[in-house]
C-alpha positions as CSV (number, residue, x, y, z in Angstrom):
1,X,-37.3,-19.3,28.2
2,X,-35.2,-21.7,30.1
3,X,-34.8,-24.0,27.4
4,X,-33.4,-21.3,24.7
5,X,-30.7,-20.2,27.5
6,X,-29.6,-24.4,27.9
7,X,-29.6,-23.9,24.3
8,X,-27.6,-20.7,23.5
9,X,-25.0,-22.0,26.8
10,X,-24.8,-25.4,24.7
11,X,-24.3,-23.8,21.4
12,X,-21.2,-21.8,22.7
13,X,-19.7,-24.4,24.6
14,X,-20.0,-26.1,21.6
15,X,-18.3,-23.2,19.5
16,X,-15.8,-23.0,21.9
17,X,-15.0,-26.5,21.3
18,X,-14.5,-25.3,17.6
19,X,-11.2,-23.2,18.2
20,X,-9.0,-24.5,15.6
21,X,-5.7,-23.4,16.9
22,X,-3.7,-25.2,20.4
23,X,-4.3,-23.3,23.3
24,X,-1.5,-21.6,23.4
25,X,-1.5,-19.5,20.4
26,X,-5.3,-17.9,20.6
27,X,-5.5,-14.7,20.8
28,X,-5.4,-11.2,18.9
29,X,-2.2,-10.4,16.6
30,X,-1.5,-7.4,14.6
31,X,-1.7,-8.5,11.1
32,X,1.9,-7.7,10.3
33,X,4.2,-9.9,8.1
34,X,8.0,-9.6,9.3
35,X,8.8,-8.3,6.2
36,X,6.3,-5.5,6.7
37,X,7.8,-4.8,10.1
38,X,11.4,-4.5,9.1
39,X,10.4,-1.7,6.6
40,X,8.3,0.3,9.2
41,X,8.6,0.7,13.0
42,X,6.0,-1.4,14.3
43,X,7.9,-1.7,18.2
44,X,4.8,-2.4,20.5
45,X,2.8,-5.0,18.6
46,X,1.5,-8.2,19.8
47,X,2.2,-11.0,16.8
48,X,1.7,-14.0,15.6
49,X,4.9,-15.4,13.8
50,X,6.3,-19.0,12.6
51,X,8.1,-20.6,9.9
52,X,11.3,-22.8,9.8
53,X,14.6,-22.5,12.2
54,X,16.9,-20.8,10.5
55,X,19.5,-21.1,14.0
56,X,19.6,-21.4,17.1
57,X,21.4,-19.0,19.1
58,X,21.7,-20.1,23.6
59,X,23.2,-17.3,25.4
60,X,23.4,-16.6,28.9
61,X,19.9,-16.5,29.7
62,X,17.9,-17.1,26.9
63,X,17.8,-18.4,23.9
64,X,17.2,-17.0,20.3
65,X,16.0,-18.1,17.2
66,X,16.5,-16.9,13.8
67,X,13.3,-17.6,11.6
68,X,12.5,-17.9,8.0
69,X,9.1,-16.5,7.9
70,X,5.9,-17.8,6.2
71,X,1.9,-17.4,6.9
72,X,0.5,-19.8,9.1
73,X,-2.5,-21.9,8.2
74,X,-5.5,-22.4,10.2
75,X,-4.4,-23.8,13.2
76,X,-1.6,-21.4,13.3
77,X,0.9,-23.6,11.8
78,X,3.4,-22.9,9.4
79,X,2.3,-23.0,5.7
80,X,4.7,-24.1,2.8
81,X,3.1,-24.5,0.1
82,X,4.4,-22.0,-2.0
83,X,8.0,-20.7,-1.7
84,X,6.4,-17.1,-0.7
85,X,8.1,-16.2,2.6
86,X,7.4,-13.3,4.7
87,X,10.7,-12.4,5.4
88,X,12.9,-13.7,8.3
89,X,12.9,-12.3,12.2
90,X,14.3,-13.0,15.7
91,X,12.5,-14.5,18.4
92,X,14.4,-14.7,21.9
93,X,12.7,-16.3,25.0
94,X,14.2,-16.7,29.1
95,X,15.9,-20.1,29.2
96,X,17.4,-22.5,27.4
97,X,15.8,-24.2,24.1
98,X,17.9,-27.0,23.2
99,X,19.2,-26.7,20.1
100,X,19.0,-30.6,19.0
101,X,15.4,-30.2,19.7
102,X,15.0,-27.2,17.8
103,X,17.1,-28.0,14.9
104,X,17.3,-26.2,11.6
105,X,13.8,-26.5,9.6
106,X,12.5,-27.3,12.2
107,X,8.2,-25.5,12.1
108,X,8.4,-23.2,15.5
109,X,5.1,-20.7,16.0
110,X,5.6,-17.8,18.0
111,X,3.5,-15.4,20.3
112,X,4.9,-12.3,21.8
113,X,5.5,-8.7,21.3
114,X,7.7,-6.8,18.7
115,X,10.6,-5.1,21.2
116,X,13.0,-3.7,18.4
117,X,15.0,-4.2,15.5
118,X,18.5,-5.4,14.7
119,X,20.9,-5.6,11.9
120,X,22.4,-8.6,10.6
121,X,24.5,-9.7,7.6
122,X,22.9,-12.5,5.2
123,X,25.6,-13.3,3.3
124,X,27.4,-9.9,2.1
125,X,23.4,-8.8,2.6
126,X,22.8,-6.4,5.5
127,X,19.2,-7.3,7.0
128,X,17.2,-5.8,9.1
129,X,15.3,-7.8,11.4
130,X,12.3,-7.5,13.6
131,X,13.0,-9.2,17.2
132,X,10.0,-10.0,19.2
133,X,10.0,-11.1,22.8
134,X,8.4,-14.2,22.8
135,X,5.6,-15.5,25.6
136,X,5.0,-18.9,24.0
137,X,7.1,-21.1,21.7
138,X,5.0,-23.6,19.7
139,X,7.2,-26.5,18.7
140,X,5.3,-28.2,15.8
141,X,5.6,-32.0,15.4
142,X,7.7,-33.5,12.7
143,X,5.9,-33.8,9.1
144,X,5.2,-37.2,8.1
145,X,6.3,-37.0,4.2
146,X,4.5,-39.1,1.9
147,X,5.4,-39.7,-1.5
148,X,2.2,-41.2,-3.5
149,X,2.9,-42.8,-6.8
150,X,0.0,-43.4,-8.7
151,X,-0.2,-46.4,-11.9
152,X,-2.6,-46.5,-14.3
153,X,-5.3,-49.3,-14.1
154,X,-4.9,-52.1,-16.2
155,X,-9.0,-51.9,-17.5
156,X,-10.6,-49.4,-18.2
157,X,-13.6,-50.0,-16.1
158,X,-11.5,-50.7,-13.2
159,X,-12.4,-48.6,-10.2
160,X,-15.1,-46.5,-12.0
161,X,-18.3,-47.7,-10.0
């Protein structure tokens, strides 16, 4: 009997050990897309947002950041793939968040809650985004882009066993 408890205790420290995304953004999150927020009130809900900086707004005591929205991949980070975006939103956080560190396009991940709803022009477009009071800021590092080129063999056999 004591052996299966060792066991079980192992196997969830071991599970534990698993957790795919930082620390920092674990949790539960409404399954919301900003997009799907703008078009109904959803004021209340925890989420789980990121995508690229669109800008970076200091004011007196915080800082805001308008986001271009896309689904995050398994460790929470931002996914671009595909050109599908989930809309764009505003995240505002105490303090100051400078904005040569948090340049445009840069990936930013967000946790907080959804406190409201503001209207802004995009172009002659008038857009209304979701603005979520965020608890943590993920600042993603830099991509490393890597452009493979690829020649073709000059036998036939090469490379085949």
């Amino acid at each position: 009997m004591n052996t299966r408890l060792v066991l079980l205790a192992l196997a969830s420290a071991l599970l534990a050990a698993c957790a795919s995304q930082p620390q920092p953004l674990q949790g539960e999150f409404a399954q919301i897309s900003p997009r799907d927020a703008a078009e109904t009130d959803r004021t209340g809900a925890m989420v789980r947002w990121g995508g690229r900086i669109v800008q970076v707004e200091p004011q007196d005591n915080r800082t805001c950041f308008e986001m271009l929205s896309t689904d995050l991949n398994l460790y929470a980070r931002p996914y671009w793939a595909t050109d599908d975006v989930g809309g764009r939103f505003i995240a505002c956080r105490t303090g100051f968040y400078d904005p040569a560190l948090f340049e445009r396009n840069r990936e930013v991940t967000f946790t907080g809650r959804i406190t409201g709803y503001e209207n802004r022009q995009i172009g002659g477009y008038d857009y209304r985004f979701p603005q979520v009071e965020a608890d943590v800021i993920y600042l993603w590092p830099i991509r490393d882009r890597v452009d493979v080129v690829t020649r073709p063999t000059p036998w036939p056999w090469w490379g085949w066993w």
